[in-house]
C-alpha positions as CSV (number, residue, x, y, z in Angstrom):
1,X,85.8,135.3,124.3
2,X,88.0,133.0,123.3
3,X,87.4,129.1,124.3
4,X,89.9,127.0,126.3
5,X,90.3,124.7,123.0
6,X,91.2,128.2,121.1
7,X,94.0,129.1,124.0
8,X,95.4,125.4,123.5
9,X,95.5,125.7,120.0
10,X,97.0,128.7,119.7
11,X,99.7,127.1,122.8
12,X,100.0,124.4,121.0
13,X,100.9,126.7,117.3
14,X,103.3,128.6,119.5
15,X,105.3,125.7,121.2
16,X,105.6,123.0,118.2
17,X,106.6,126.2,115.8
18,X,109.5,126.9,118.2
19,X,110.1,123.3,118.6
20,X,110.3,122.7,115.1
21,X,113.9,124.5,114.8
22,X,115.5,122.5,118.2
23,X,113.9,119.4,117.1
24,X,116.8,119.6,113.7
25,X,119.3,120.0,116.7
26,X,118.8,116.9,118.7
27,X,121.7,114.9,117.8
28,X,123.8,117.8,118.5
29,X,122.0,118.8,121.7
30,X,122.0,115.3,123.3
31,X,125.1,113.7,121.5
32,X,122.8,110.6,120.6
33,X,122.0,109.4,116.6
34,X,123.4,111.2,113.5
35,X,122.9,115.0,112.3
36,X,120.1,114.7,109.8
37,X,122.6,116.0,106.8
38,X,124.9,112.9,107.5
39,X,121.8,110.9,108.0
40,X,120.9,112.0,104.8
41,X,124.1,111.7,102.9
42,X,123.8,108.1,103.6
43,X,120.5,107.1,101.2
44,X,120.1,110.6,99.1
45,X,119.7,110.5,95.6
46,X,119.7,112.8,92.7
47,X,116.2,113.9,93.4
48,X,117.4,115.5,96.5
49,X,118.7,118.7,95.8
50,X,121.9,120.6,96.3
51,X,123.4,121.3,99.6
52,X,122.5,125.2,100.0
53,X,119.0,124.6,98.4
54,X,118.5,123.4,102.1
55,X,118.9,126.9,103.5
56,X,115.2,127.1,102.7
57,X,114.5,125.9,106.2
58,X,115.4,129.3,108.1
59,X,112.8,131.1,106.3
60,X,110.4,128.2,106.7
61,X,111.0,128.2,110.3
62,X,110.7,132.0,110.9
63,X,107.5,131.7,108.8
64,X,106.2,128.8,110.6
65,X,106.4,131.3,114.5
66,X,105.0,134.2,112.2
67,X,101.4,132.4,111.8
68,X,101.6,131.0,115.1
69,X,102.1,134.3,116.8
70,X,99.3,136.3,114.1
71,X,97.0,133.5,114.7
72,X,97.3,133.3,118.7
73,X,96.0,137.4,118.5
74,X,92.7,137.4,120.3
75,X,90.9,139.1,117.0
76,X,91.8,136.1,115.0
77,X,91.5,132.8,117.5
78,X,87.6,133.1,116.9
79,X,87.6,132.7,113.1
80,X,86.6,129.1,111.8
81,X,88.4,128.6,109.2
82,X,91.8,130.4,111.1
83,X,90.4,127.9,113.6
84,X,91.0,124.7,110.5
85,X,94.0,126.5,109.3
86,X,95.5,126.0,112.6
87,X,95.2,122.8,113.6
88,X,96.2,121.8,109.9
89,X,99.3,123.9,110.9
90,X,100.0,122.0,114.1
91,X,99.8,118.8,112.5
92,X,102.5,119.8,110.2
93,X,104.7,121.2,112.9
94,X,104.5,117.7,114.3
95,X,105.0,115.7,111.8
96,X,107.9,117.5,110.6
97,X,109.4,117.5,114.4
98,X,108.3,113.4,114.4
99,X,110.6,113.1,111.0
100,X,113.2,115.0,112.4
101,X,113.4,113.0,115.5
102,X,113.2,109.5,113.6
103,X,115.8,110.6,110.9
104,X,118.7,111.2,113.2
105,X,117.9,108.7,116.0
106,X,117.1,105.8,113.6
107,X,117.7,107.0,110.0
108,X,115.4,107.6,106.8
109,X,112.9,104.4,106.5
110,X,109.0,104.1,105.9
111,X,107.9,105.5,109.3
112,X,110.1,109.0,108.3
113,X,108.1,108.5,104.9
114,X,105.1,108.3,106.7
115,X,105.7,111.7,108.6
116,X,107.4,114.2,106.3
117,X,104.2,113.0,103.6
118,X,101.6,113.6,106.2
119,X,103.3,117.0,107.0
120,X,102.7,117.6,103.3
121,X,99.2,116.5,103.1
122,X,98.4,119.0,106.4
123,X,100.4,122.1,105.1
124,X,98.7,121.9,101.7
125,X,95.4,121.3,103.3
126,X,96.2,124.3,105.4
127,X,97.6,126.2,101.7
128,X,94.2,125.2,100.5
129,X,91.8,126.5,103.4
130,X,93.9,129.7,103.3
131,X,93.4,130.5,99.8
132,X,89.5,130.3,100.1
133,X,89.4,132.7,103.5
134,X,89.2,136.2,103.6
135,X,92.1,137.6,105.5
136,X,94.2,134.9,105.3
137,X,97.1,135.9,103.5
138,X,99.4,135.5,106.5
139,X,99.1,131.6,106.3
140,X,98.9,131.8,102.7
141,X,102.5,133.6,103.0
142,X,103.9,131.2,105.6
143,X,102.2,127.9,105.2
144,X,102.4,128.4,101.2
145,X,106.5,128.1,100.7
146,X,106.1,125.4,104.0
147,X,103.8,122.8,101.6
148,X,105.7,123.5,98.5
149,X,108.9,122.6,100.3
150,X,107.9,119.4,102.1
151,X,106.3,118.4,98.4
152,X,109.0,117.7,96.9
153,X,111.0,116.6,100.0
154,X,108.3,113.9,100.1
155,X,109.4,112.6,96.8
156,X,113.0,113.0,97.9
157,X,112.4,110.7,100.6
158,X,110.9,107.9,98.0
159,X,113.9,107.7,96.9
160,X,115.9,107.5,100.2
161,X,113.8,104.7,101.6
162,X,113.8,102.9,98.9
163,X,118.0,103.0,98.7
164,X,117.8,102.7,102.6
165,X,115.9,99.6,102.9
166,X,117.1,98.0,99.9
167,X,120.0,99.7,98.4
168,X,121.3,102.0,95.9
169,X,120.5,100.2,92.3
170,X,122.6,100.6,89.6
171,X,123.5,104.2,88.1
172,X,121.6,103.8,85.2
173,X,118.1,102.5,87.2
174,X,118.6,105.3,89.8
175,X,118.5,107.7,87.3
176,X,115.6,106.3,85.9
177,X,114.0,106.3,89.2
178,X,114.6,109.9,89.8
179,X,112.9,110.9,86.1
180,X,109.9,109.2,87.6
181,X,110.0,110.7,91.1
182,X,110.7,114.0,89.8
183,X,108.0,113.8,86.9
184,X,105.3,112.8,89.5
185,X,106.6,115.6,91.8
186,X,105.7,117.7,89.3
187,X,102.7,116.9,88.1
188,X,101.5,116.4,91.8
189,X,102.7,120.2,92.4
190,X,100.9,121.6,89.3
191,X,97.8,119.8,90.4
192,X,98.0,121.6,94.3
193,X,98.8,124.3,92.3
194,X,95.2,124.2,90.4
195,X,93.3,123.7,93.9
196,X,95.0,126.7,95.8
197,X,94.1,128.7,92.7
198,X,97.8,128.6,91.4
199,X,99.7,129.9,95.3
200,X,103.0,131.2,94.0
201,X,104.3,131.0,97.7
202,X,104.3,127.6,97.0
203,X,105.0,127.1,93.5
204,X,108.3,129.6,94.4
205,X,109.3,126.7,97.2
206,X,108.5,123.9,94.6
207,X,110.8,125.2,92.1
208,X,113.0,126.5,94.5
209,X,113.7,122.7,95.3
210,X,113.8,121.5,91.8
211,X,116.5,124.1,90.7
212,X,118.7,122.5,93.4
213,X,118.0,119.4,91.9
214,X,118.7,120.6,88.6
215,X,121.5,122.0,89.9
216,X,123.3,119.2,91.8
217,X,122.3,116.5,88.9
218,X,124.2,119.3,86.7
219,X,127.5,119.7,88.6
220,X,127.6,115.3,88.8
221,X,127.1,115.3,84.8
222,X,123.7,114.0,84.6
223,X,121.9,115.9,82.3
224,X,118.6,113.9,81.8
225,X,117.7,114.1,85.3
226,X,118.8,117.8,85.5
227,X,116.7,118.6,82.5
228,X,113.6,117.1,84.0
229,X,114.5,119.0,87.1
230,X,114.0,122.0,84.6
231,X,110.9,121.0,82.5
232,X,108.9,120.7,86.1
233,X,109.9,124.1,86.9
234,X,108.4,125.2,83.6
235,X,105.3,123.3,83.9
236,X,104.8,124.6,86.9
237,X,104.9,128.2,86.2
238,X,102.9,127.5,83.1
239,X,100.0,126.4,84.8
240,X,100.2,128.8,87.9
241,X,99.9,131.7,85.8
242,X,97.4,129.7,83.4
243,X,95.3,129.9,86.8
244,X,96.1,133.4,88.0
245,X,95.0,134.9,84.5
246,X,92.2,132.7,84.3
247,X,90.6,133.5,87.9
């Protein structure tokens, strides 16, 4: 029989999943702040990627009420680990609702650093957990692309506090500034990478995100950045398979 702290988990899975979508709607829904694309277009940077890379999100979301739903199943709210796995997922449900809410009511600063990073520390906990339980593979699936994505979006947001609360430095140093953000993106990628015992789910979101950084650092003629863009892609492919073949 499941516990009352298993039905409120599983509640809780359920409602922030479903949250998460309205929660990108708020400005729209209650006319107050900015829509987090403008927001966004205000501090971005050339580590943020293009425009339709963003399109990302409506499979994230849809993956996000798929584990909710499986996990909520009676067979599967007794399981331990599941039991981890979940609340690692609610925690980065509501972080990612807390950075949505703060980016359009009050713009990208340290406290919407401090919640889109702990969403990715709690997804790729959850990525972790998943990969080392039997039966799993549905939060392996759906929580995998999730912590790839807010990865590099962490990164991305660096760079947009840092322009937010002190302003864009020249062209030259920003560009500078992305090699470095991206670079560490990537190592910090291929290192989650070794300890989920190379996820592709989430290398596929990674890279996903760097191609629409290359991409958009392409089409503004910066070719450095782009081509750092693409060497993080290849490094992280590298050593994903380096640990699928070597398992």
């Amino acid at each position: 029989m499941p516990t009352q702290a298993d039905i409120g988990l599983s509640t809780a899975g359920v409602v922030l999943s479903a949250a998460q979508p309205l929660a990108a709607y708020l400005s729209e829904l209650t006319g107050k702040g900015m829509r987090e694309v403008d927001r966004a277009r205000q501090s971005d940077g050339p580590v943020t990627p293009a425009d339709g890379t963003f399109a990302i999100w409506g499979p994230l979301f849809l993956g996000s009420l798929t584990w909710a739903g499986w996990s909520a199943l009676p067979e599967n709210r007794n399981d331990p680990a599941l039991r981890r796995i979940g609340w690692l997922a609610c925690g980065t449900y509501a972080s990612n609702i807390a950075w949505s809410i703060q980016a359009q009511l009050s713009g990208l600063g340290w406290p919407s650093l401090v919640f889109i990073s702990a969403g990715a520390a709690n997804a790729t906990a959850a990525l972790i957990e998943a990969e080392r339980t039997p039966g799993a593979e549905v939060a392996r699936y759906t929580l995998g692309p999730l912590a790839g994505w807010l990865s590099l979006a962490s990164f991305a947001n660096i760079e947009a506090t840092l322009n937010d609360r002190f302003g864009r430095p020249s062209e030259e140093a920003e560009e500078r500034r992305a090699i470095a953000l991206l670079g560490t993106a990537a190592a910090t990628a291929s290192a989650v990478s070794v300890a989920s015992g190379g996820s592709i789910p989430y290398a596929a979101a990674v890279s996903w995100g760097l191609a629409g950084t290359a991409l958009r650092n392409f089409r503004e003629q910066k070719p450095a950045v782009a081509m750092v863009a693409c060497a993080g892609i290849a490094l992280l492919a590298g050593i994903t398979a380096a640990v699928r073949f070597g398992r």
